[in-house]
C-alpha positions as CSV (number, residue, x, y, z in Angstrom):
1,X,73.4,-18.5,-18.4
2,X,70.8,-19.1,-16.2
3,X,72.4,-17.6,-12.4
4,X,71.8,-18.4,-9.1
5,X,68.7,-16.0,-8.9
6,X,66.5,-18.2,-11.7
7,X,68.0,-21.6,-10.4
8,X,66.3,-20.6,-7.0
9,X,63.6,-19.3,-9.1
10,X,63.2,-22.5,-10.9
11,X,63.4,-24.9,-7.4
12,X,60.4,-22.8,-6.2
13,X,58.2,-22.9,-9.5
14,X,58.3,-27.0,-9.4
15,X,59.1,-28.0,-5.9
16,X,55.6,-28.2,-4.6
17,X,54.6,-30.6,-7.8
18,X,57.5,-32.7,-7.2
19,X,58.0,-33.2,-3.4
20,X,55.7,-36.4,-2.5
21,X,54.9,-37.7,-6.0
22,X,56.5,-40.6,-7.3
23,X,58.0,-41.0,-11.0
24,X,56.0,-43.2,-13.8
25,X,58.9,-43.1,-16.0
26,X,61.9,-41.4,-17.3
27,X,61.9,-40.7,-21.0
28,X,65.3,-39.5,-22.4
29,X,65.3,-37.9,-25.8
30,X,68.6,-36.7,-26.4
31,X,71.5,-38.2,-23.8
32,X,74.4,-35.6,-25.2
33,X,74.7,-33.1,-22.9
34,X,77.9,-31.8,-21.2
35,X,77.9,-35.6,-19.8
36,X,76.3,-38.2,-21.2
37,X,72.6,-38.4,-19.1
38,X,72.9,-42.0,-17.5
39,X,71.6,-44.9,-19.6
40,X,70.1,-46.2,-17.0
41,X,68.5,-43.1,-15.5
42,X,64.9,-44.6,-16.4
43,X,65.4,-47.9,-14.1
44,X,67.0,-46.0,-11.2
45,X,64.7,-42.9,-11.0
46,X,61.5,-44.4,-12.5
47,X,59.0,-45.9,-9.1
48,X,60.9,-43.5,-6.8
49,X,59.0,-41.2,-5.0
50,X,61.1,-37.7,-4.8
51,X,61.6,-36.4,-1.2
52,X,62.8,-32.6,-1.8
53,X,63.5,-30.4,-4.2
54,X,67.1,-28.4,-3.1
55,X,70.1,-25.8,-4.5
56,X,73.5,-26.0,-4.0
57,X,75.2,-23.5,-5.9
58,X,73.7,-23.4,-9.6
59,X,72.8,-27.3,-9.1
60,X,69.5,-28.3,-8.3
61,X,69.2,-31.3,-6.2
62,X,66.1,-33.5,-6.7
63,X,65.9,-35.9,-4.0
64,X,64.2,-39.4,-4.3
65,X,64.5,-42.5,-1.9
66,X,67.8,-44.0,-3.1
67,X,69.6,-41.2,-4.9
68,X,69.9,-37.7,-6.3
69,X,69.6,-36.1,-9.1
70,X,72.1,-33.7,-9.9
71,X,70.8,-30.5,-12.2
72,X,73.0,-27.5,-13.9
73,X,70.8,-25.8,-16.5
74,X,74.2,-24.7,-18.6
75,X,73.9,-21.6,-20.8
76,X,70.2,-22.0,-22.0
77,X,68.4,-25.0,-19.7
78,X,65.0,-25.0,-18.5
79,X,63.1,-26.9,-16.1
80,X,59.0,-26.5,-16.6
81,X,55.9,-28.7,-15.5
82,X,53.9,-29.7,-18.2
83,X,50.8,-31.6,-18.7
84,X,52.6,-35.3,-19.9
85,X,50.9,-35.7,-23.2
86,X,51.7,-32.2,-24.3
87,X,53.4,-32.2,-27.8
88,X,57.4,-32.8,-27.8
89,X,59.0,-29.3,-29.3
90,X,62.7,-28.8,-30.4
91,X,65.5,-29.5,-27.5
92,X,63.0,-30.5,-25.4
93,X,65.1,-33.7,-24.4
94,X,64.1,-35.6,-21.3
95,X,60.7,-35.5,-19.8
96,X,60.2,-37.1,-16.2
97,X,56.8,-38.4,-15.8
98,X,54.7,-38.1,-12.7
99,X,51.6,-40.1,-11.9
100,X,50.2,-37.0,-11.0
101,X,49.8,-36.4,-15.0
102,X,52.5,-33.7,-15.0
103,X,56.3,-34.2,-16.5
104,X,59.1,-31.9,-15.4
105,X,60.4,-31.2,-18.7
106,X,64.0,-30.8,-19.6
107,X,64.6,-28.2,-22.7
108,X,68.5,-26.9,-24.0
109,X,68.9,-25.6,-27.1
110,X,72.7,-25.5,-26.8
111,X,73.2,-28.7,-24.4
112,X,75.7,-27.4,-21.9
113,X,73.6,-28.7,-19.3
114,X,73.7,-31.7,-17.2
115,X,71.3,-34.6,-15.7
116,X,73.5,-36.5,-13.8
117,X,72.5,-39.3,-11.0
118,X,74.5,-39.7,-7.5
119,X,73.7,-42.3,-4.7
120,X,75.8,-39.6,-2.5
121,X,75.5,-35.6,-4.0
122,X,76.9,-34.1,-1.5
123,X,80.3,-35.7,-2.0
124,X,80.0,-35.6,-5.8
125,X,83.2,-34.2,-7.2
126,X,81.0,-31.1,-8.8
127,X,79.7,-30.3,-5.4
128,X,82.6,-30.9,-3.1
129,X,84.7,-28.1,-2.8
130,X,82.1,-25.5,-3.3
131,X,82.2,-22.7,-1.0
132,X,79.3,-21.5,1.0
133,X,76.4,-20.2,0.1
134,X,75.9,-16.2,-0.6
135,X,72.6,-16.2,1.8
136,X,74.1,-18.5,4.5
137,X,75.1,-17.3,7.8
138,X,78.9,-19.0,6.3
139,X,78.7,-16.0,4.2
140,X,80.2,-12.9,5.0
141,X,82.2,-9.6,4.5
142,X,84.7,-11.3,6.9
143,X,84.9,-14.4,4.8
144,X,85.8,-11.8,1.9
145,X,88.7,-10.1,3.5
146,X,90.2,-13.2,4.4
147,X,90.0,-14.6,1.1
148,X,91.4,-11.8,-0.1
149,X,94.4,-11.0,1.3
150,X,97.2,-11.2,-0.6
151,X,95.1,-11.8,-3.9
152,X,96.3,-9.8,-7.0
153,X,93.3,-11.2,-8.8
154,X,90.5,-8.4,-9.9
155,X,87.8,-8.5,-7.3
156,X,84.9,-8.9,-9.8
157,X,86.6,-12.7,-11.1
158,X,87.2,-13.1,-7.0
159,X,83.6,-12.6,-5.7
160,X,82.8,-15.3,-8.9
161,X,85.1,-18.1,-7.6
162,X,83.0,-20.6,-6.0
163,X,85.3,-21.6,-3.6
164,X,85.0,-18.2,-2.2
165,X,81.0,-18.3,-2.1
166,X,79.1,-19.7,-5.0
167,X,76.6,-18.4,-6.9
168,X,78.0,-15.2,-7.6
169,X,77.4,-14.8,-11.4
170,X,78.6,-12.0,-13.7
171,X,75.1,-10.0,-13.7
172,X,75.0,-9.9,-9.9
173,X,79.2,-9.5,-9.6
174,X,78.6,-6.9,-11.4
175,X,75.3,-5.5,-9.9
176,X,76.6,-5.9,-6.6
177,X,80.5,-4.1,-7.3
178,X,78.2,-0.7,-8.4
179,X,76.0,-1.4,-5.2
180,X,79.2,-1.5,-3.0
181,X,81.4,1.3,-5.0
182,X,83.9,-0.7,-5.8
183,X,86.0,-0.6,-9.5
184,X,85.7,-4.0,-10.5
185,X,89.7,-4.1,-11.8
186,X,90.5,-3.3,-8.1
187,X,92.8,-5.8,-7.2
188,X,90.8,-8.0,-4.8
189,X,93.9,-8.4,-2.0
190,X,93.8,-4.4,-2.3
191,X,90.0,-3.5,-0.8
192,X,89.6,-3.3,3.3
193,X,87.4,-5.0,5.4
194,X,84.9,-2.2,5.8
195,X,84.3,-1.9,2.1
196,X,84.1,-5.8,1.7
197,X,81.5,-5.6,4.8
198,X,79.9,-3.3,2.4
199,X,79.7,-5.5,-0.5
200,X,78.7,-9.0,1.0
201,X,75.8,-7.1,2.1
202,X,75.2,-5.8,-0.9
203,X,75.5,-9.6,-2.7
204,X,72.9,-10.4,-0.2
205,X,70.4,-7.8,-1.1
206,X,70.7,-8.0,-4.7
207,X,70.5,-11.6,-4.7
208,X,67.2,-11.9,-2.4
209,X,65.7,-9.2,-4.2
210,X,66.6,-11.0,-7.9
211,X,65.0,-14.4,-6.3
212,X,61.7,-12.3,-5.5
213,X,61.3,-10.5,-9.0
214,X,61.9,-14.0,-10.6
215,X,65.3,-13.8,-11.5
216,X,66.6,-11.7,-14.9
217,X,65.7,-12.8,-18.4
218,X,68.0,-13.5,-20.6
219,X,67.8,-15.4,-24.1
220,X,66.5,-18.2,-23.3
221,X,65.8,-18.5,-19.6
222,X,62.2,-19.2,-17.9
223,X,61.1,-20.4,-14.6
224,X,59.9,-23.5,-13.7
225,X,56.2,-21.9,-13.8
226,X,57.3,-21.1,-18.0
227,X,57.2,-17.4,-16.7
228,X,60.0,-14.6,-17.7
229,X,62.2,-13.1,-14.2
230,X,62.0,-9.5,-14.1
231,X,65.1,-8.1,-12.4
232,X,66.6,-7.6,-16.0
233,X,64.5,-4.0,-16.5
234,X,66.3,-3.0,-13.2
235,X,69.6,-3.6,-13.9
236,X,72.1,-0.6,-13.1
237,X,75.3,-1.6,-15.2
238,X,75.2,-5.1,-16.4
239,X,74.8,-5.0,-20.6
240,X,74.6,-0.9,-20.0
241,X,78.2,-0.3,-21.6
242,X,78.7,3.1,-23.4
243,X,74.7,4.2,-21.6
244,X,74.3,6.7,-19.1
245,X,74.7,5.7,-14.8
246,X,71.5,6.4,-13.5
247,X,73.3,7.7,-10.7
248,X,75.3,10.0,-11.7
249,X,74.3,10.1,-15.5
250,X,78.6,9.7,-16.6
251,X,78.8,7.2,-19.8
252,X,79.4,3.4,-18.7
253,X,82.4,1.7,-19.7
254,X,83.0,-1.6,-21.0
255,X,86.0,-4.0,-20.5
256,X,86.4,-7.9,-20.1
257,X,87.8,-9.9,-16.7
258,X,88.5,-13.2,-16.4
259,X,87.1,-13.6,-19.9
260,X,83.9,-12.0,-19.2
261,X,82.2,-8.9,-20.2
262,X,82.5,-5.8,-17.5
263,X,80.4,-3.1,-17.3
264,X,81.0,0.0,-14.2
265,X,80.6,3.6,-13.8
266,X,84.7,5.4,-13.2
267,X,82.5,8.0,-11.3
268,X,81.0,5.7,-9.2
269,X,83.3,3.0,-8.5
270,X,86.6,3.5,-7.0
């Protein structure tokens, strides 16, 4: 699933073709997604010209005069500019047209994205209780400990809530717990404020660095540009189960949380 890192990624790669041009026309191939893509998505978006390209969370937010819309690239979305008479492929389902001759072009395989449209995004109920963002000043190793306290819940699934901060994915939880030192099974109401210090700066780092490599490819994922990410060939745990810490060169172990693959080094992480 495309993370925060290659949604950011993607807002960059198309932003500067998008902000100021208007849409010639909305052309929807396949409505099924996780929701249904409005039926009337061509008549509201289509003559509009869009304002900004934003992120909130995993959402990008593509602003035109009269409403949003509302983004989630699922497990294998992509956004890409395109010339608009280039050939339609497989899953490539909605195409919007510019009249600068480009389309920002829609493509999921599995469909567990979304295209949704909101006269008010902000206060959409899959924005609205989202907590802040991991490169915000309202992000911080204070805002972890307080969280925390009296949590029982493992602090890998805790740093991935996104009422706590949002964005926090499993490859960068994960990145960010070896980072930090910290055992991902830790119980998260367990770790003290100077460790937690220690590993929103760490979420910080890995994150801004992630953005500037382009994200990490995985299946399916491009940028909006139609190029790869990079951070994947310098991952330290994440998919490394049973391979040697390039730390400390101790085997990797494997376990699941919250239903999700973990990967941490017992040498490293306490």
């Amino acid at each position: 699933m495309p993370e925060l890192p290659e949604v950011e990624t993607t807002r960059r790669g198309i932003a500067p073709y998008l902000e100021g041009q208007r849409v010639s026309a909305v052309i929807v191939r396949e409505s099924r997604l996780r929701w249904p893509i409005p039926a009337d998505l061509d008549v509201r978006l289509s003559g509009q010209r869009i304002e900004s390209v934003e992120r909130r969370a995993k959402y990008l937010l593509i602003k035109a005069e009269t409403g949003t819309l509302i983004s989630h690239l699922g497990m294998s979305g992509s956004l890409r500019l395109v010339p608009s008479d280039t050939p339609v492929a497989k899953h490539e389902h909605v195409d919007i047209v510019l009249e600068s001759g480009l389309a920002l072009r829609y493509t999921d395989p599995r469909r567990f994205g979304s295209l949704l449209w909101s006269t008010d995004a902000l206060n959409h109920p899959l924005l609205l209780r989202l907590g802040p963002e991991p490169l915000s000043e309202g992000f911080d190793g204070e805002r972890l400990f307080q969280c925390s306290r009296r949590r029982v819940l493992a602090v890998k699934p805790f740093i991935m809530d996104n009422a706590v901060v949002v964005g926090v994915g499993n490859i960068y939880a994960s990145e960010a717990l070896f980072a930090a030192g910290i055992d991902p099974r830790r119980a998260a109401g367990s770790i003290s404020r100077a460790r937690y210090m220690k590993l929103a700066e760490e979420i910080k780092r890995i994150l801004t660095y992630a953005i500037a490599r382009g994200g990490t490819t995985l299946r399916d994922f491009v940028g909006g540009d139609g190029q790869p990410g990079y951070f994947q060939q310098e991952l330290f745990v994440y998919g490394r189960g049973g391979q040697c810490c390039k730390v400390c060169a101790n085997t990797l172990r494997e376990l699941r949380l919250g239903q999700r693959a973990s990967v941490y080094c017992p040498r490293c992480q306490r």
